[in-house]
N, C-alpha and C positions, 0 to 999 in steps of 0.2 A: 348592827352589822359588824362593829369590833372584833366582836369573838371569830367573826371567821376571814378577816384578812387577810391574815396571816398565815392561814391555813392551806396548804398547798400537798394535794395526796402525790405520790410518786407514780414514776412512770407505768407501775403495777398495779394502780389502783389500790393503795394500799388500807382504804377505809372500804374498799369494794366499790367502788364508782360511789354510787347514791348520796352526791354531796354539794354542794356548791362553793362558790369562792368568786376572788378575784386572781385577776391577771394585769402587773404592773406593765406599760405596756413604753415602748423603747425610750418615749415622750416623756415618760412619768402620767401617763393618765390611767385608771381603774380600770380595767372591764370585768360586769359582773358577768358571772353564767352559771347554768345548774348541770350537772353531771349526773346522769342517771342508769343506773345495769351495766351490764359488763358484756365483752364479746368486742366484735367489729365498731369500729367507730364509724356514727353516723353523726354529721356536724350540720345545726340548723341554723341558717342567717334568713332573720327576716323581715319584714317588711317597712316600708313608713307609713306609719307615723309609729311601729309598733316597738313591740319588745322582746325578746323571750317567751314570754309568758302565749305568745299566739301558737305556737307550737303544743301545747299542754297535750293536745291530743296523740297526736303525732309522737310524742318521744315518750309516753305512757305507751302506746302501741308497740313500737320498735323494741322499747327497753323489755316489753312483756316476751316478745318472739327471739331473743337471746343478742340482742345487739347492745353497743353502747348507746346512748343520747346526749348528747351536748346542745346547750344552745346558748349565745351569750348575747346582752344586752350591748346595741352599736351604743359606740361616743354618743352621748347628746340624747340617749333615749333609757325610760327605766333607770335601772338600777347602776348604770354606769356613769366616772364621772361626765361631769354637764360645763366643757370648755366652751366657748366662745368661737374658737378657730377650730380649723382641722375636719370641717364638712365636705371632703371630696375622696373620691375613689381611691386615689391611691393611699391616701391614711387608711381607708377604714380595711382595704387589703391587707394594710403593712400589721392592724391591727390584728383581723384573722389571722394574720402567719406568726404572729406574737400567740395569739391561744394555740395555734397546733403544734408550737414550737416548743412550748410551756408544758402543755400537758403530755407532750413526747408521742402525738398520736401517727400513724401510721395506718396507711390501706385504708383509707377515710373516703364514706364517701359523704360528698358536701350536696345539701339543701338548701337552696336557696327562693327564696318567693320575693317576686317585684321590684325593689332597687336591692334585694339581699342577691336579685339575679347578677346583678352590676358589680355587686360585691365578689362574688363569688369566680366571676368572668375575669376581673383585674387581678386576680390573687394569683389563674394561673400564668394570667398576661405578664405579670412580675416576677412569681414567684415558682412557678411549674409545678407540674403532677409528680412527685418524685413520692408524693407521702398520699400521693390523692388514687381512688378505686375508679373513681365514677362520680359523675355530677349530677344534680336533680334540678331542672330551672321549672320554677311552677309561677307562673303568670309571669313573667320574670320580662325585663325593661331589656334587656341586647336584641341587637345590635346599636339600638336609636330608639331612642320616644320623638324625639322633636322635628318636625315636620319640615321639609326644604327640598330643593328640586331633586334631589337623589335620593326622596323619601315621603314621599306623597302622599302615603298610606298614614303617616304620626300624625304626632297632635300639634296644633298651631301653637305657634308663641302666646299668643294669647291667652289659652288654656290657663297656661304656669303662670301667667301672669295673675290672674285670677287667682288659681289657688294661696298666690302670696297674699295679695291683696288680703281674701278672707283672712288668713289664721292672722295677719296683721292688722287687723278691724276687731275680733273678738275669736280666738280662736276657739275657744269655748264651744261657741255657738256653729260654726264652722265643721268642728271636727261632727258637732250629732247632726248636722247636714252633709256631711261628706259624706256619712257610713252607707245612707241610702244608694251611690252608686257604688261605690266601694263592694256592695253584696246583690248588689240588683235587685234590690228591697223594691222598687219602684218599677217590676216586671210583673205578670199575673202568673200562679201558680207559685209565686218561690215561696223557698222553704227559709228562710230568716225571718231567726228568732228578733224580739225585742232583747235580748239577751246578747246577741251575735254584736248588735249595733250597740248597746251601753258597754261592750268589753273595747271594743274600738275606740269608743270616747276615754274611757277609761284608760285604755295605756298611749292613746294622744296624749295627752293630757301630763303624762311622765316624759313627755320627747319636749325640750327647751324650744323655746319661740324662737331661738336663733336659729338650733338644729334642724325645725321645721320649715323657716325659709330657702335657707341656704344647702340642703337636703334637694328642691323642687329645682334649682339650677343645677343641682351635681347631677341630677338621674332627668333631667330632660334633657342636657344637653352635652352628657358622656357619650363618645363614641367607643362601642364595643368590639369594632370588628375584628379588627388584629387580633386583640384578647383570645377575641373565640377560634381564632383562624389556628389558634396553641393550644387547642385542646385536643389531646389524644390519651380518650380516656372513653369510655362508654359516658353516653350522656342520653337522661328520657328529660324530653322535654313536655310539660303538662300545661294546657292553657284552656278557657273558657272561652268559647266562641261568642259568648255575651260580655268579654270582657267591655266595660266601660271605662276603664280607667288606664291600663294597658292592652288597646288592640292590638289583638292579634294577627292581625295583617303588616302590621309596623318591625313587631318583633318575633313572637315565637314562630311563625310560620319562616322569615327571614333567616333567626338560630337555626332551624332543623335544616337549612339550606347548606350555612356556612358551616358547622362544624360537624366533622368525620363523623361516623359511628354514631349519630344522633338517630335517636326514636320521638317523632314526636306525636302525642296524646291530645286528641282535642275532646274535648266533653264538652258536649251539644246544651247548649245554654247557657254553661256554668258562667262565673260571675268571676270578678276582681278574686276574691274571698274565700276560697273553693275550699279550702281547709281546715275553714272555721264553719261553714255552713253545714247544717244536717242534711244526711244521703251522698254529697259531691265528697263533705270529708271521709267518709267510708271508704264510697271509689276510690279515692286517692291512697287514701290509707294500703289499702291494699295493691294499687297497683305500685305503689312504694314497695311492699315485701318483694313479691316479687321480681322488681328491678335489683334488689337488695340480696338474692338467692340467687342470682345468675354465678 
């Protein structure tokens, strides 16, 4: 990965987009990301335990219908460095507004899925819309995951307690048992692949066991509301009403409440996963363009 650290295209895209790199980031920590086509910029944050690499579809789509695609690997996950410290929202913000800052992007609109929702919600909460088009929350953790008298609809303490537990017992084993709710593999009719669930263990697997514990207290027990309460920006908000992992009663139906100009998208069944699954990823895919051509 030598050969391309130091490689940094300018604000014109001066290799044509289609490149990757890092981004030194204000800490002195790495972030990887890939850069794909040229046109508007569309920027992907996503998921835990994930990486970059869950996007693949999604920013092959976009980069083919004349947009930019970015997506970059959080601290502690992939290709990025792997600290110890530095597991909560307002870093991994401070680190997205380090890559839109870096790459000089502008009129961007941001995608974010499941705690990349969290991500993406704090960026404008700190950092505002000044470079932002539009936002995309797909499954996405705002306003609250964690369950308490002002939120009755989240998930119990308990829950996260559990998930620590596992990846702290063998995470290994953990992550090919998570993937089943993670896609609603464990519903009749779905469409996950054995494919779907080995890509999941597989980029687990790249996110550090500290980034994985300490990740399950950032995104269960962030509060998003102010965040979202600054957003004035068109925003579609996308969720599975089979979500198991983020319900949708907690959060995206709460998101399309609180912030202005919000659309929100519910797809009848859909799972944690929507993006990576065949037929929801399609929907999605395209109901992304078209949010994306307004």
């Amino acid at each position: 990965m030598g050969l391309f650290h130091h490689h940094h295209h300018n604000a014109e895209g001066g290799t044509g987009g289609n490149c990757m790199g890092y981004v030194t980031t204000r800490d002195g920590e790495e972030i990887f990301y890939k850069d794909w086509g040229q046109g508007r910029p569309v920027v992907f944050i996503h998921g835990w335990p994930l990486n970059a690499d869950a996007w693949e579809d999604q920013m092959k789509f976009v980069a083919e219908n004349g947009y930019r695609a970015i997506a970059h690997d959080r601290r502690g996950h992939g290709r990025s460095s792997q600290p110890f410290n530095g597991y909560n929202f307002d870093t991994f913000a401070d680190d997205l507004n380090d890559l839109i800052n870096h790459l000089d992007l502008r009129d961007v609109t941001l995608v974010a899925h499941s705690m990349g929702g969290g991500e993406l919600a704090r960026y404008i909460g700190r950092h505002g819309t000044g470079r932002i088009a539009q936002a995309v929350l797909l499954s996405a953790i705002p306003p609250l995951m964690l369950q308490g008298p002002g939120n009755p609809e989240g998930v119990p303490e308990q829950v996260f307690e559990d998930i620590k537990a596992g990846i702290l017992r063998e995470r290994s084993q953990y992550w090919k048992d998570a993937s089943e709710g993670f896609f609603s593999a464990n519903r009749p009719g779905n469409k996950v692949t054995q494919g779907n669930r080995d890509a999941f263990w597989f980029m687990a697997m790249q996110e550090n066991i500290q980034a994985g514990v300490k990740c399950v207290d950032a995104f269960a027990r962030t509060d998003f509301h102010e965040d979202l309460r600054k957003f004035d920006i068109p925003t579609l908000i996308v969720h599975g009403d089979d979500d198991q992992i983020v319900p949708i009663d907690a959060t995206g139906r709460k998101s399309a409440e609180i912030i202005p100009n919000a659309t929100l998208k519910v797809y009848e069944g859909g799972s944690h996963g929507i993006a990576l699954v065949p037929g929801d990823k399609e929907k999605f895919n395209n109901d992304l363009l078209d949010f994306l051509k307004l």
